[in-house]
N, C-alpha and C positions, 0 to 999 in steps of 0.2 A: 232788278229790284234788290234792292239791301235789306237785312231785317232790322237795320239800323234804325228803319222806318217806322216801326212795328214797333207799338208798344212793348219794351222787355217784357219778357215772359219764361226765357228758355234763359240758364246760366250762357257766359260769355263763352267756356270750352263748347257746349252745344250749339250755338249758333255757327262758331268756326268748323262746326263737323260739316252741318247744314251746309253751310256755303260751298266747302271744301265737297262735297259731293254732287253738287248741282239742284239741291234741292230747295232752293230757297222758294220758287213763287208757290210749291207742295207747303211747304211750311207755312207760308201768307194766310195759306185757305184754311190750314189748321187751325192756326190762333184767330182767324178771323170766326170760327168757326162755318165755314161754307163745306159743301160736302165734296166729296174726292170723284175722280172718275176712273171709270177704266184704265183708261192713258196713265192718271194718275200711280193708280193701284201696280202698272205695269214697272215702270220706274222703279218707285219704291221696290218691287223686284229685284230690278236690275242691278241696284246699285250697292257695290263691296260692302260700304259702310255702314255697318249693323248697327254703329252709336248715335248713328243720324237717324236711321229711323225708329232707332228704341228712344232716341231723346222726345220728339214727335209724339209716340204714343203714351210716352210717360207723362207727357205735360197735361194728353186729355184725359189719361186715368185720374191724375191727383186734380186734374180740372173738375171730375165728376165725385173722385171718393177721397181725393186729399190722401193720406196714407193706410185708409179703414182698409183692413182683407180680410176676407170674409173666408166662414168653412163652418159643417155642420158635424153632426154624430149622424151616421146614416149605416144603414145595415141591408147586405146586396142581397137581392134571392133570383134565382135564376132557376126556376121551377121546372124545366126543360131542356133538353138540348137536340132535342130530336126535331129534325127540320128538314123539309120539303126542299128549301130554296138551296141551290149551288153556288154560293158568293166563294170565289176563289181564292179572298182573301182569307177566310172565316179558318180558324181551328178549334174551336167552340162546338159549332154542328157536330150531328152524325145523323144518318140520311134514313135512317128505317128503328124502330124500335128494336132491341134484340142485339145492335151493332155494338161489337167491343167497345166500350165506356159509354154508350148513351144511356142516358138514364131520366126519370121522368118520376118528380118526386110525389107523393100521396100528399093531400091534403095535410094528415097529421105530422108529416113529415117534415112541409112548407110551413107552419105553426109552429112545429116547434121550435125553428130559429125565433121566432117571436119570445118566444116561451123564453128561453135564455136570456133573454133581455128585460122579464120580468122587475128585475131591480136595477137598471141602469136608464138611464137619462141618453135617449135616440128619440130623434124628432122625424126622422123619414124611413120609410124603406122604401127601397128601388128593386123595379120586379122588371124583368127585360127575359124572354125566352126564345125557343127558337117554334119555327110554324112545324107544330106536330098535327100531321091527318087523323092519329088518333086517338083526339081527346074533343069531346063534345063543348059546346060555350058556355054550359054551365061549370065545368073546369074551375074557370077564370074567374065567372061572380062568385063562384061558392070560394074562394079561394081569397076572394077579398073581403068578402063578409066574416070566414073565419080568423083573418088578420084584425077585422076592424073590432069583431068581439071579444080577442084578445086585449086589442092594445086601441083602441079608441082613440086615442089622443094620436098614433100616429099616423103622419101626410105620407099615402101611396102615393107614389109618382111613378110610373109603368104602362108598359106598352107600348111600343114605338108604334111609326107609324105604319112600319111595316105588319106589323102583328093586327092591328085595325084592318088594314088592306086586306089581307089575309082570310081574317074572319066575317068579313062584310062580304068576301068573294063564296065562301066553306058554306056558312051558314046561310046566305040568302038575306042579308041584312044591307042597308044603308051605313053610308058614314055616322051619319047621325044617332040613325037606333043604337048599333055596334056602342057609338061613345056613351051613347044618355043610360044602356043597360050597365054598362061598368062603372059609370057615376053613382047609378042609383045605386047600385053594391058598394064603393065605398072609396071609387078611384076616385083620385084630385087633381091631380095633374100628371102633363104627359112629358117624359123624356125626351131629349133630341135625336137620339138612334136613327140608325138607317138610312140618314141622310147620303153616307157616302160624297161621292161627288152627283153633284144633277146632271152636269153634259153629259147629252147621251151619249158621244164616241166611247167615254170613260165607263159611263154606267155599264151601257151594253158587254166591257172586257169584264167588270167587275160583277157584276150583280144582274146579270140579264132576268133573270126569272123572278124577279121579288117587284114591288111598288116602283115604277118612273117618276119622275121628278116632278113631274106634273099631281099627282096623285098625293107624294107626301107633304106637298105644299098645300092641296084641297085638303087633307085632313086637320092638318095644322089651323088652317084656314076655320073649316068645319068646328076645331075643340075652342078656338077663342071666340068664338062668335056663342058658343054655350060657355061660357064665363070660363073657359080652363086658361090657365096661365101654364106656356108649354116653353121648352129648351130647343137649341138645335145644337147639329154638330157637323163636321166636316171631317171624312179620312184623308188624311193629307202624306204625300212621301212614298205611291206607290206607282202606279202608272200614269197618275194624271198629269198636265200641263201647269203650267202657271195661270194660264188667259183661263183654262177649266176653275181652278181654284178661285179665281178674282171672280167669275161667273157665278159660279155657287153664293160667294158671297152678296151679290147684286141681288142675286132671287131672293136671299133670305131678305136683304134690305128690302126690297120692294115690300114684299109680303108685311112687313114690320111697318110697313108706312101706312098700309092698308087697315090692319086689324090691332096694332100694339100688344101683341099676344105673346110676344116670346118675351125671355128674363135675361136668357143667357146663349153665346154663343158658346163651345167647345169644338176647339180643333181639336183632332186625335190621330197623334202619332203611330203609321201603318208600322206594325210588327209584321217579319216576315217567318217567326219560327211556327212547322209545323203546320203548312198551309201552302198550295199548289204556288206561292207569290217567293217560295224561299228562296231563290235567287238573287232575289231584287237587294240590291244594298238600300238600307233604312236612311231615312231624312239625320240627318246631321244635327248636333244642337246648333249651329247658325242658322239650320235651314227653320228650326223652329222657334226659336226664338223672333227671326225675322216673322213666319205666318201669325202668332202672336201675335206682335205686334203691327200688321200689316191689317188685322182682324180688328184690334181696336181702332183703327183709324179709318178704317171703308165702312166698317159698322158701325157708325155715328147715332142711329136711334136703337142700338142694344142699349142694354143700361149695363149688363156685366160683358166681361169674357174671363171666363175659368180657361184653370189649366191643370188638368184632371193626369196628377202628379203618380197613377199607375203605369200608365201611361206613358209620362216623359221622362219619370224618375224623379226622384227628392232633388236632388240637388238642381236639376235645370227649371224645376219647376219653383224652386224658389226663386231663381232669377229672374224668371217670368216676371215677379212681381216688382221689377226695373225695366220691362217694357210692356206694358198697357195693359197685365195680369192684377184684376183686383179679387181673385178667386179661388180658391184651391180645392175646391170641393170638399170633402170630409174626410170622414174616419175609413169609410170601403169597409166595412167589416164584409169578409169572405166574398171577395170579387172573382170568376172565375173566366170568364171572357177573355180579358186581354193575358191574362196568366198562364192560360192555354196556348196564346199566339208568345210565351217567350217574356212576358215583360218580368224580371227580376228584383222587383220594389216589393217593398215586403205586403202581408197579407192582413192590412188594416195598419193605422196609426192612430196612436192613443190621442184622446184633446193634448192634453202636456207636451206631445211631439208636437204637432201641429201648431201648435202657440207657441212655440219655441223655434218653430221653424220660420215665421214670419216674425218674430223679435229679433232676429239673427238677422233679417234683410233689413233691418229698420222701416218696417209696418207696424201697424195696429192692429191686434187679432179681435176679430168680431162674429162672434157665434153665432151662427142665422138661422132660424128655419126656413123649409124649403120655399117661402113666399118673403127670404130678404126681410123676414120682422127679425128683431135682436130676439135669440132664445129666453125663453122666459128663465129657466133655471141653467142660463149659461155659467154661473158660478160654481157649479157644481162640479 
């Protein structure tokens, strides 16, 4: 098959990458819009040419947002780090209260980052922590009641799925109860954390003791089916496979076919500083630019993929938005997670960086709150 055939769509250099790599009847299904398979997904893999398949996913980003890239003001609180679970990967945790640097902030504590932001223009905060045994569940709603009476107007988005799992297990609660008590306190929506990889050979090296894949897919399942509009994400670049990673992806898709609950996909590049994984040499930027864009092309019913630029870095993460990145997430004020595992991107980016950082890739910057509306006082 020639794409000679096929309505142009793709410049004539990307067609000749397309062909030159063997990907032409992967390309057909694209422009035709038909969906990818496995076998597909695998290929794409395989194959050197990163410009073949970032041309690929670039044509269905600008298919869906033309050149709009989105990114918000968002401000991190990570109200814990004291955690039950032994993920291998994690330098974040610490396993018992009392343990050289774990800490576990007071209510007043968690507020007063809010407090700070009293005059400034943040439309979300993002609350992710680790499973602490000893902190009761009211913790968590009083915690978000005291945010929401602060600052009203802003969208929590917190709690992975792992943290639900956790508490449903602690407390003697259902998915459901677990979700509807932190709604009713002030939660809106849920982050993609925790995902990891789903197959179990991988899970089980990484993450044995926390939520199976089964479970944080029921939760997911669980918060869209009560109106929440949830994220996912993928750790990708440490132990797992190729066919695991194309896996992962399949389950989110299916699930997405089922309930249309998620927004967003994020791949998240594994750091190995300061975590039993420190050996492991880290994913390359070909390797992540290819999942990237391997991500917008098998996720056909996501509507974004972000590319959560603590993470990958500034600079690769601008390029993202040249292979099927329509996303960069926000500001991060005081992200401590990946910072912990080694990542050297600085600690928040102002709007002006971040809009300046997609004018420089020739995008469109577009200021969103966390539910994709244009921010109301983006001009600010």
């Amino acid at each position: 098959m020639s794409l000679a055939t096929i309505e142009p769509a793709l410049p004539a250099i990307a067609m000749r990458a397309i062909e030159r790599a063997g990907l032409t009847d992967i390309a057909h299904k694209v422009l035709q819009g038909e969906r990818l398979t496995m076998a597909d997904g695998q290929r794409l893999y395989q194959t050197a040419d990163l410009a073949a398949v970032g041309a690929l996913a670039n044509f269905v980003r600008e298919k869906r947002h033309g050149d709009l890239t989105y990114f918000n003001r968002n401000q991190h609180i990570n109200a814990t780090n004291v955690c039950e679970a032994t993920c291998i990967f994690c330098s974040f945790s610490r396993l018992k209260t009392g343990d050289p640097n774990a800490y576990t902030m007071t209510l007043k504590q968690a507020v007063h980052r809010i407090e700070q932001l009293r005059d400034s223009f943040v439309t979300e905060v993002h609350i992710v922590n680790g499973l602490n045994p000893d902190l009761p569940f009211s913790y968590y709603t009083d915690l978000l009641r005291a945010i929401k009476t602060e600052r009203p107007d802003l969208h929590i988005k917190g709690f992975t799925a792992v943290e639900i799992f956790y508490y449903s297990g602690k407390y003697g609660m259902t998915y459901e109860e677990v979700l509807v008590a932190l709604m009713d306190a002030g939660l809106d929506s849920l982050p993609g954390g925790g995902a990891e990889i789903f197959h179990p050979r991988a899970r089980r090296k990484l993450c044995h003791d926390k939520v199976d894949a089964d479970g944080w897919i029921e939760i997911h399942r669980v918060a869209h089916g009560l109106g929440m509009r949830t994220n996912a994400t993928m750790l990708f670049g440490s132990i797992e496979t190729i066919d695991e990673r194309l896996d992962h992806m399949l389950r989110l898709r299916s699930l997405q076919d089922e309930t249309g609950g998620f927004q967003t996909f994020i791949p998240l590049k594994f750091h190995a500083d300061n975590n039993a994984l420190r050996n492991l040499r880290e994913a390359t930027g070909f390797d992540c630019l290819r999942t990237l864009a391997i991500s917008r092309l098998m996720l056909d019913n996501f509507p974004h993929i972000k590319a959560y630029w603590p993470m990958l870095g500034v600079d690769l993460a601008q390029m993202s938005l040249s292979f099927g990145v329509n996303d960069l997430d926000g500001t991060v004020r005081e992200e401590r997670i990946y910072h912990m595992a080694g990542a050297d991107t600085p600690q928040g980016l102002t709007r002006p960086q971040l809009i300046a950082l997609i004018e420089r890739s020739g995008r469109i910057p577009v200021e969103r709150d966390t539910l994709y509306h244009v921010a109301a006082e983006a001009s600010q």
